[in-house]
N, C-alpha and C positions, 0 to 999 in steps of 0.2 A: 368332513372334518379336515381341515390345515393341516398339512405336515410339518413339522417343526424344523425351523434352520440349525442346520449339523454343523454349523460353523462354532468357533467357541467365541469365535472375535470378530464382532460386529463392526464396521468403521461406518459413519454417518458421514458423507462427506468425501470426494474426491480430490479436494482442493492438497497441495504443498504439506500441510499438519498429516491430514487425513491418507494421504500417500504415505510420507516418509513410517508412520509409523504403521500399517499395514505391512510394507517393506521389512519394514525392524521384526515383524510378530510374525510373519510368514515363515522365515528362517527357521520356527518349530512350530506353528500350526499352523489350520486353514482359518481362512481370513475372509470375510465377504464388506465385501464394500458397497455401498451405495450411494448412489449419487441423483439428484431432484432434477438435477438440468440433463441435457442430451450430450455431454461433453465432461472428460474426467478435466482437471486440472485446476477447476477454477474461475478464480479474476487472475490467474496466470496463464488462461486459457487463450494461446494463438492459434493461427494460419497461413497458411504461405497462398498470398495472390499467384494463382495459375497463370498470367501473363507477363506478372515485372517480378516475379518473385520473392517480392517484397514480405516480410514476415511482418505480419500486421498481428499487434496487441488489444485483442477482443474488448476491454477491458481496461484499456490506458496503458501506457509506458511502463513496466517492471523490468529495473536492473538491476540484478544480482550485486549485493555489494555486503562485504563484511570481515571482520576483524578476525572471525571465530575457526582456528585452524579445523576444527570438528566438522563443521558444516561445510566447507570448503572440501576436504575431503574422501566430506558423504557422500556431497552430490556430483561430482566428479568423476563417481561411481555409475554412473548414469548419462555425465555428459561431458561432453569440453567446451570450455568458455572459447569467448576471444578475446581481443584485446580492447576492448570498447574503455574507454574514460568516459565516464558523464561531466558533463561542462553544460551548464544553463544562462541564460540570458534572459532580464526581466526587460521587458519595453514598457518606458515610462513617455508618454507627451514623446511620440514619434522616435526615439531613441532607444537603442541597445545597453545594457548595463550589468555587468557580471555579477552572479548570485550564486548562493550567498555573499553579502557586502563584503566587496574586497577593496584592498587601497588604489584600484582603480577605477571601480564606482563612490568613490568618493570623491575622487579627483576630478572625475566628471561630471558627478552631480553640483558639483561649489564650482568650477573650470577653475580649479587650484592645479596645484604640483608640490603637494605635500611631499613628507615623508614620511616612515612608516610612524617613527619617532612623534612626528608631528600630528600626523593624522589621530592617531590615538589620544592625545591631549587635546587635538580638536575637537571630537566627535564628546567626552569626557567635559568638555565645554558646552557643549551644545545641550548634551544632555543636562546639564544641570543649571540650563536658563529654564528649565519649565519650571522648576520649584517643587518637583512633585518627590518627596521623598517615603510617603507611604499609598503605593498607585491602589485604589480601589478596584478598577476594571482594567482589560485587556489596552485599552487606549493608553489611559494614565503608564502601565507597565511600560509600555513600548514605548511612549515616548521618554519617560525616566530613564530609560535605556538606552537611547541616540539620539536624542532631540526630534524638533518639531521636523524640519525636513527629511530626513531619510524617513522615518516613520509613516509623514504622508505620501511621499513617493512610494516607496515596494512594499508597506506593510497593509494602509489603513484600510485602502479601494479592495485590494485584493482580497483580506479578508471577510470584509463586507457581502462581495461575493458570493465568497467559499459558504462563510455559516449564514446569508441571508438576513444579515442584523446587524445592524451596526454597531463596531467593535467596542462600544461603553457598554454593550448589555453581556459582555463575554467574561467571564471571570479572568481576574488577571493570571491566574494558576498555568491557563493555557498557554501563556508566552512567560517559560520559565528563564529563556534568555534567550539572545538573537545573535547566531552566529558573524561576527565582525573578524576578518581577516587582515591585520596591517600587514601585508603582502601582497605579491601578486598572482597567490596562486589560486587559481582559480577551479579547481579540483570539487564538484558540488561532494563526493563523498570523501572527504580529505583524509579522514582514519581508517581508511576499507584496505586492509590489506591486499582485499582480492576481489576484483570487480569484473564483469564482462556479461555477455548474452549468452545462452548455451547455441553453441553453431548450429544443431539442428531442430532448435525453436523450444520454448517451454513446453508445450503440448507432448514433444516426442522423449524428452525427461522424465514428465510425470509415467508416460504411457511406458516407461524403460522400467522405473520403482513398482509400477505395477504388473510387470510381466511374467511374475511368478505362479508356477504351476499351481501352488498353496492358493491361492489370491483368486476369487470370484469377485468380479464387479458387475454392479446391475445400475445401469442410466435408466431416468425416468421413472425412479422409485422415491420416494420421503417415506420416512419414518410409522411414519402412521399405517403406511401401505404393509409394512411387514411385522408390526409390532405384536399383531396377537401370535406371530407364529414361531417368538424369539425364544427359547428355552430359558428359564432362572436360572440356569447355570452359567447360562451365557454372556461376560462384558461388553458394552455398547460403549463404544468411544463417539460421542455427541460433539460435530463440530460446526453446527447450525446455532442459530438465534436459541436463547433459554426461553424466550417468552412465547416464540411460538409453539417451544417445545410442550406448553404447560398451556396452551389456547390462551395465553394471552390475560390468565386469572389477575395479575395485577395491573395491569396495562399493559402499553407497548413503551418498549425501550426505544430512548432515543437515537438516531442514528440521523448523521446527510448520507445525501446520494450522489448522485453523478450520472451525469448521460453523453452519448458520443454521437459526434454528427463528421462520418467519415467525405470526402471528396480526393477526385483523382485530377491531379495538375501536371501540366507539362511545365519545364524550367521555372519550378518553385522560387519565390527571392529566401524562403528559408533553407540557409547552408547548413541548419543542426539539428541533433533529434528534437529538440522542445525548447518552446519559447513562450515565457510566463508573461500574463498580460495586464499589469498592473492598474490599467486604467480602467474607472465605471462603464465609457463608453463603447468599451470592447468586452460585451455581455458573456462572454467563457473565459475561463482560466488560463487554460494553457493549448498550445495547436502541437501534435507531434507530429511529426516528419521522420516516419518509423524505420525508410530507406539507412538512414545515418546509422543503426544500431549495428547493420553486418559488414562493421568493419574489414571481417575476412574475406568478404566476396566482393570486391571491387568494381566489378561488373554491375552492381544490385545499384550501388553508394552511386557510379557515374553515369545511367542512364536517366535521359531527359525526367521521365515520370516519378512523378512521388504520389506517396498518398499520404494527407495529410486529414489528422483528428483534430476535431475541435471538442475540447472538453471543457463540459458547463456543468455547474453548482445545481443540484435540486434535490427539494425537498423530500424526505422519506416517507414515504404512506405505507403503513401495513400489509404485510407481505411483497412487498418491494422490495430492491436490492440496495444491503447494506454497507456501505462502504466505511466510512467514520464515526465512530462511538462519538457521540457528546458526552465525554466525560465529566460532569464535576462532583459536587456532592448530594444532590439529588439524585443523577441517574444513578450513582453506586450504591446507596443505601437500597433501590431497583434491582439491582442487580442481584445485591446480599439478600435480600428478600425472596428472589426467584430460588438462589445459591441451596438455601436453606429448604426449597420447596421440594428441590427437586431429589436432594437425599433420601427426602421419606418418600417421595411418587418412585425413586427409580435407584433404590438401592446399590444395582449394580452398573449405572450409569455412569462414563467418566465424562465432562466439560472439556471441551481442547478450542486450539484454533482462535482465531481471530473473531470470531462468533459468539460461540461459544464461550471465550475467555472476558469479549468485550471488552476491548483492547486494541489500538493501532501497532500492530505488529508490520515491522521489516519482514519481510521475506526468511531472512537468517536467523533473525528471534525466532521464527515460525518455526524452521527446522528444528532447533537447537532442541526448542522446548518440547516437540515433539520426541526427539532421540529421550529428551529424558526420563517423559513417559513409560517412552517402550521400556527403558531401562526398568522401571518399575512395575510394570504389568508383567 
């Protein structure tokens, strides 16, 4: 016979949600965590290369950025930032172009010398040579939005891409507006009060929220592995897929994915952490050059070797890794449907996380939402 888990508070999940709030419930109980992969942390789960010391993003580029003094001064609890600014550049037909549109990707895109004044009334022009005042799909939206050029330059290809379908089959909901800057500032998170990389990597963060005497974590466990030995006394905070959670009874939830194809370069021509690649004929989205993130170690930023990620668009297959909810109104009535299932399969069940929630969460929402949880439980 299974002995029963003496914990009271089950956390499903190592990831950012599933940390923070094990952290918060440790404080008065024991806590057991577990996690499917061989690594707590997540898609925020890094590494530091043993010979350039490079802290490489398992998982694609995560930088910390957010408005919310709470989370800010959660997790600072756990680490120090640096001073990183994220600044992105989209290459369009062999050329650099600052992104989100700013009034000097516009300047460059027309080879004008607007002004801010100007550009605004231009783009406001442009947009309203399509004619399209009520956009059916993603295309129609975006270009009612800034006209035929900008649109086909850094929106149409890239998103083609990303969701593998071309952007008339995408509900227009998804592009509820396009950030256009008439300035020059070029700041990709412009509202983030507080932005930077934690100096000693995401991995050694999480591994800091979890180093509580209260707190048992087990790698290379799923749910299903410990579930006959869970006490009914006991809360499960569930921050994986609903549908897998329930085998899949109504189908599977939609999700894309993503894949990473690392290589190591001596004097890279890329001088920033990432650069978006607008064009079909450059088959991945974005290459990061992860060197640029540790602003604080200058040694890391000025030696010859980079490693840079190429990150590509792919499709989701069941039980694969999920990265983007295809939200609209089909998969949410999926969703609601699971919602409802899982009350009665799992009464003391709670949903969290980016998973769980099915929902594209920031980093910062992840926390936030988390702390409010614990606050509740």
């Amino acid at each position: 016979m299974k002995s029963m888990i003496a914990q009271k508070y089950i956390v499903v999940g190592a990831g950012l949600f599933g940390a923070t709030v094990a952290e918060r419930l440790s404080r008065k109980h024991q806590v057991l965590v577990i996690e499917k992969r061989a690594h707590i942390a997540g898609n925020v789960y890094s590494h530091f290369d043993p010979e350039t010391g490079i802290e490489v993003h398992d998982f694609g580029s995560h930088i910390f950025h957010t408005e919310f003094d709470e989370v800010y001064e959660y997790l600072s609890n756990f680490t120090e930032f640096n001073d990183y600014i994220h600044t992105v550049n989209t290459r369009h037909a062999g050329k650099l172009y600052p992104m989100p549109i700013n009034l000097d990707t516009i300047n460059l895109l027309y080879g004008t010398d607007l002004s801010a004044e100007e550009a605004e009334k231009f783009v406001k022009e442009e947009a309203e040579k399509t004619g399209i005042k009520d956009p059916k799909n993603f295309e129609e939206k975006g270009l009612s939005l800034v006209g035929e050029k900008l649109y086909t330059a850094f929106l149409k290809n890239y998103t083609k891409k990303q969701w593998n379908t071309d952007p008339k089959n995408l509900d227009a909901a998804i592009l509820s507006r396009i950030p256009v800057r008439y300035s020059h500032n070029n700041r990709y998170f412009i509202d983030a009060k507080y932005q930077g990389i934690p100096k000693e990597g995401y991995t050694k963060m999480v591994e800091n929220m979890l180093s509580s005497e209260n707190i048992e974590v087990r790698l290379n466990t799923t749910f299903k592995d410990i579930e006959s030995s869970i006490s009914p006394d006991a809360t499960v905070i569930y921050t994986g897929p609903v549908d897998e959670l329930l085998d899949y009874k109504f189908g599977v939830l939609p999700y894309r994915s993503l894949r990473f194809e690392e290589e190591r370069v001596e004097n890279s021509d890329q001088k920033e952490a990432v650069i978006n690649e607008a064009d079909l004929d450059v088959p991945y989205t974005r290459t990061h050059n992860y060197k640029y993130y540790q602003v604080h170690r200058p040694e890391i930023v000025d030696q010859p070797t980079s490693i840079l990620c190429h990150e590509y668009p792919a499709d989701f297959e069941q039980g694969g890794e999920a990265y983007y909810p295809v939200n609209n109104d089909e998969s949410e009535a999926l969703y609601q449907k699971y919602l409802a299932e899982v009350k009665t399969a799992y009464p003391n069940l709670v949903l969290g996380g980016r998973l769980g929630a099915y929902r594209y969460w920031d980093m910062d929402v992840c926390v936030k939402t988390a702390l409010a949880l614990s606050r509740t439980l």
